[in-house]
Every structure is written in structure tokens, then in C-alpha cells.
C-alpha positions in Angstrom: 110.2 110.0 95.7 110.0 106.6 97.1 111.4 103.3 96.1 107.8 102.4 95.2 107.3 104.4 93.0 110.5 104.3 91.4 110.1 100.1 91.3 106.7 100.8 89.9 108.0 103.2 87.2 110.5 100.9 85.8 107.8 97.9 85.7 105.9 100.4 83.6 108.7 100.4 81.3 109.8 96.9 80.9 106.0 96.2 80.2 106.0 98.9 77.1 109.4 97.2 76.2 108.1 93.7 76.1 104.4 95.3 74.2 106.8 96.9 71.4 108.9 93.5 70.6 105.5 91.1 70.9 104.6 89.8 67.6 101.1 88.9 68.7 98.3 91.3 69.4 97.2 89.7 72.1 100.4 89.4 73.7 101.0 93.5 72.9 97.9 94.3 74.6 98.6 92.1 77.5 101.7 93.8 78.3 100.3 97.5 77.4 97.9 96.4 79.6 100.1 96.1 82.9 102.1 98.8 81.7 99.0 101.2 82.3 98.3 99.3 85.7 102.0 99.8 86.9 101.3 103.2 85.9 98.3 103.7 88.1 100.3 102.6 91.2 102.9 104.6 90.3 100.4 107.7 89.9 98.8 106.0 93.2 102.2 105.6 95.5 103.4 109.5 94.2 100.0 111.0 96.1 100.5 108.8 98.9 103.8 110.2 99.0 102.8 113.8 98.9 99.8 113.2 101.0 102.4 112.3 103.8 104.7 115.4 103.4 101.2 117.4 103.4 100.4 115.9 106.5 103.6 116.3 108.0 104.0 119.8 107.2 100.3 120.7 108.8 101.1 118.8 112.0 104.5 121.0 112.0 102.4 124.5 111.7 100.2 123.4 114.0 103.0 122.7 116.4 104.5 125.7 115.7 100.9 127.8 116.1 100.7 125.6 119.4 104.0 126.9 121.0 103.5 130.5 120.3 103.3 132.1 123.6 99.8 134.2 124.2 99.9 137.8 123.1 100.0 140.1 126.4 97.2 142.6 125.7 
């Protein structure tokens, strides 16, 4: 995956770490909240991530469709 994600990820988790040790409710939900948006760009940067490897693997087939010599009939 890519180092995005991974970075995102681990944000996700500091920000549930710091939400379970807050004493104030406020506080808690501050950090749950980032937690859930680190989560969303990690969610977001993994589809960007397959959406390339998609890509790239259609362009390949293509290619490869491409160099095919014609069919003698």
C-alpha cells in the first residue's frame, strides 16, 4: 500500500489512543473525531491506490490487444 496510507492509518490510531486516556468529553470527542477523519483519507488514499493499479493494468491489456498481429483469414 502506500506510505499514505500507512501514515494516515497510524494517525488514526494515536487519535483513538489520545480519545481513550482524555478525561474530558469534549476532548474524547475531539480526538474520536480526527480519528474518523484520518480514517476517511486512509479509506480515500487506499482507492486511489487501487484506482492506479486498475488503470495500469487496462492500459497494459490494451497494449497487449494493440500488438496482436491481425488474424490472416
Amino acid at each position: 500500500m502506500s506510505l499514505n496510507h500507512d501514515f494516515y492509518c497510524q494517525r488514526a490510531v494515536e487519535a483513538r489512543r489520545a480519545a481513550s486516556d482524555a478525561k474530558l468529553d469534549n476532548v474524547r470527542d475531539r480526538h474520536l473525531g480526527a480519528a474518523a477523519a484520518w480514517d476517511a483519507m486512509a479509506d480515500r488514499a487506499a482507492r486511489t491506490h487501487q484506482a492506479r493499479i486498475d488503470t495500469e493494468e487496462r492500459k497494459a491489456a490494451a497494449k497487449d490487444l494493440d500488438s496482436e498481429p491481425p488474424v490472416a483469414g
